[in-house]
N, C-alpha and C positions, 0 to 999 in steps of 0.2 A: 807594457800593456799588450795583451792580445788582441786580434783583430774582431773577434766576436764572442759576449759573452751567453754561456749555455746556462739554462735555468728549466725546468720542470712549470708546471702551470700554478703554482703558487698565488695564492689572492693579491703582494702585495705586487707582482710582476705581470701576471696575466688579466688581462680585462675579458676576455673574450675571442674566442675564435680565431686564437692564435698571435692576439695582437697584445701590444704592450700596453699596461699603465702610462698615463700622461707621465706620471714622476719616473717612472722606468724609463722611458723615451728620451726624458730630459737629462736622466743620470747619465747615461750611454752618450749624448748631445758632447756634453761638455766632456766626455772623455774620447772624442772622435772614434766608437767603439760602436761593432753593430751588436747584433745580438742573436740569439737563433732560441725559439721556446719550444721545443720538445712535444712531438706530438703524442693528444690522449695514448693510443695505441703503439704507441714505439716503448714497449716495455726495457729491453733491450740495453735502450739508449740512456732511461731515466735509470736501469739500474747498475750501469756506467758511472751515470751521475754520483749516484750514493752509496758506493761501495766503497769511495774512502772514507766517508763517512761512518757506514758501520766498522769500517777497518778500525780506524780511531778509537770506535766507542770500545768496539771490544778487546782489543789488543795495549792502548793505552790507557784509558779512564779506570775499564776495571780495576780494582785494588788498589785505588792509589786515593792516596787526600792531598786537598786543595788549602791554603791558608788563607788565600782570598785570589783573585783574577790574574798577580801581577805573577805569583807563585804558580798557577797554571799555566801560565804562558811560558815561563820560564822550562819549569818539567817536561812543556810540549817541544818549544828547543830543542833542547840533548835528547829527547827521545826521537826526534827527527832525524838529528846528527845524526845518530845510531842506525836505524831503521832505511833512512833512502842510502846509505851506504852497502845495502845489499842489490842482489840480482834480483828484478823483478821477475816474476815466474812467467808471466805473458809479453812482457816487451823483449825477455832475455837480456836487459842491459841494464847497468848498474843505475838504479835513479837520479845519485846529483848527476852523473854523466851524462841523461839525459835531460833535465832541466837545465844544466848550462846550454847546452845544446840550443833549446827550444827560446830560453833567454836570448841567444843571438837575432833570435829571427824576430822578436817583440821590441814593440817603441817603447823609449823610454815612458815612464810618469808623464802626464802633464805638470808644469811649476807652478798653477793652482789649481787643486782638486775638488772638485762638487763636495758643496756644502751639502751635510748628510744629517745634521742636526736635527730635530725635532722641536718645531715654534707653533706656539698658541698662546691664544688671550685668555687669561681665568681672571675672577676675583675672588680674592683673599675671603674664605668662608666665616662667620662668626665663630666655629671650630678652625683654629687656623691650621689645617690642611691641605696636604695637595695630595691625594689620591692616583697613582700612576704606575702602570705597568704593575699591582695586585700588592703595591707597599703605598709605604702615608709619610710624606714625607712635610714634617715644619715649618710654615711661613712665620714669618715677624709680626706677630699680634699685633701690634701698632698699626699695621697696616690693613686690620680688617675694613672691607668694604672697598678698596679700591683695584683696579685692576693694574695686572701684574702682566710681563710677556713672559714665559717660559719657554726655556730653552734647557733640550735634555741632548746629551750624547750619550758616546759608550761609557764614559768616564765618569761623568755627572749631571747631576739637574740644576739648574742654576733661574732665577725668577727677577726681574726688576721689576723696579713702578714704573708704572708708564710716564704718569706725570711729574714725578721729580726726581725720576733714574736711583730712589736708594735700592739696594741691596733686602728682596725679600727672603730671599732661601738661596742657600748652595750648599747643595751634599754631593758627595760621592753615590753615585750609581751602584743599585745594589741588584743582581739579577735573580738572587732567591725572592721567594716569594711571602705573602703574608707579613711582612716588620712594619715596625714603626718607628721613623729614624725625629729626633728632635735634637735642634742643635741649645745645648746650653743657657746660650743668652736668649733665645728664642724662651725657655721654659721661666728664666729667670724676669723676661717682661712678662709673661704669662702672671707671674706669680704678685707680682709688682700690681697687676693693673687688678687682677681679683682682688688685693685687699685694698686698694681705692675703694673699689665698688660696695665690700664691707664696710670700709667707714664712713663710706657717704648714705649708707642706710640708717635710716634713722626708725627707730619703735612708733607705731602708732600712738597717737595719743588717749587714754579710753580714760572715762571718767569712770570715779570711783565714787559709791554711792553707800553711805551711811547703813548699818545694817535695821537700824528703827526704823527706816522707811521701808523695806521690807518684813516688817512688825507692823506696820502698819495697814498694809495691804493684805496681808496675809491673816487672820484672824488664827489665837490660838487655839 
C-alpha cells in the first residue's frame, strides 16, 4: 500500500472543493491510506496522472483483440513483462528496478480489503429485467413482484430475495455495452408460465343467434 493515493477531480472521488466523496474517504479509512486530489489548474500533475494511461492505450490495446476480460489481462501481463524491462527515458532507470525499489518502502495489503461491491434494492419488473451499467440482464420470473438485493462486482451481478434468500439472477459481468444476457432456465420459466397463462384463457362466451331473426327484422 502506498501512503497516499493520487486521483484528478473525478465525480466519483471529488465532491467539491478539493474534498473527497464520503465513500472515497471511507475507502481510503479502511486502507489506512490518505489521499491527495489534484488541483483544477495543476495541468502538469494530472497529465502525470494519465500518461500511462495513454501509454497503454496506444502502445498496447491498439491492434490487438480481446477474447473476453481474463484474455486481456493476461496479454496486459507479458506485455508488462516486456515493456517495464526497459529504461525509462525520464527516470533513466530500468522500471521493475524501480518498482521493487518503491515496493520496499509500501505497507503490505490489509488482510481484509474494503468492500467494493455494488448493493441496492430493486424489484423483479413484470419484464423480468434488471437493467445496469447500458445491458439487461435476467431475473427468475417466478419471482416477479418481489424485491431482490443486488450485488454487482468486477466479475459479476448476482440478485437474491430478500424474503426467502432464493437465487434471482447471477451472470458474469459484461463491460460492453447495449446486450441482453438471459440465463436459460430463466427463459425456460419464462416460457413455462406464458403458456399457463394461454391455457388459462378461456374464449368468451357470445351467443349465436338464428339467421330468421334477422329475416325478421330486417324486411326484404
Amino acid at each position: 500500500m502506498p501512503k497516499k493515493l493520487v486521483w484528478d477531480r473525478e465525480g466519483a472521488i471529488h465532491s467539491g472543493g478539493g474534498r473527497p466523496t464520503d465513500a472515497f474517504a471511507a475507502f481510503c479509512g479502511q486502507l489506512a491510506a490518505g489521499w491527495v486530489i489534484l488541483d483544477p489548474g495543476d495541468c502538469q500533475a494530472k497529465g502525470a496522472l494519465e500518461r500511462s494511461h495513454r501509454f497503454i492505450h496506444g502502445n498496447f490495446e491498439a491492434g490487438r483483440r480481446f477474447a473476453n476480460p481474463l484474455d486481456f489481462r493476461l496479454q496486459l501481463d507479458r506485455w508488462s513483462d516486456k515493456v517495464n524491462a526497459r529504461v525509462h527515458r525520464t527516470t533513466r532507470a530500468v522500471v521493475s528496478e524501480r518498482l521493487e525499489a518503491e515496493r520496499r518502502q509500501m505497507r503490505p495489503l490489509p488482510a481484509k480489503l474494503p468492500e467494493a461491491e455494488r448493493r441496492f434494492i430493486a424489484r423483479v419488473p413484470p419484464q423480468p429485467y434488471l437493467r445496469f451499467d447500458r445491458n439487461d440482464y435476467s431475473f427468475d420470473p417466478r419471482l416477479v413482484g418481489r424485491r431482490v438485493e443486488v450485488r454487482v462486482s468486477q466479475r459479476e451481478l448476482r440478485a437474491v430475495a430478500l424474503d426467502t434468500g432464493e437465487l434471482a439472477a447471477r451472470h458474469a459481468r459484461v463491460f460492453a455495452g447495449g446486450l441482453t444476457f438471459t440465463e436459460p432456465d430463466h427463459q425456460r420459466a419464462l416460457d413455462e408460465l406464458r403458456g399457463e397463462r394461454k391455457r388459462c384463457r378461456r374464449e368468451p362466451e357470445v351467443e349465436l343467434r338464428s339467421l330468421h331473426r334477422y329475416d325478421q327484422l330486417i324486411p326484404a
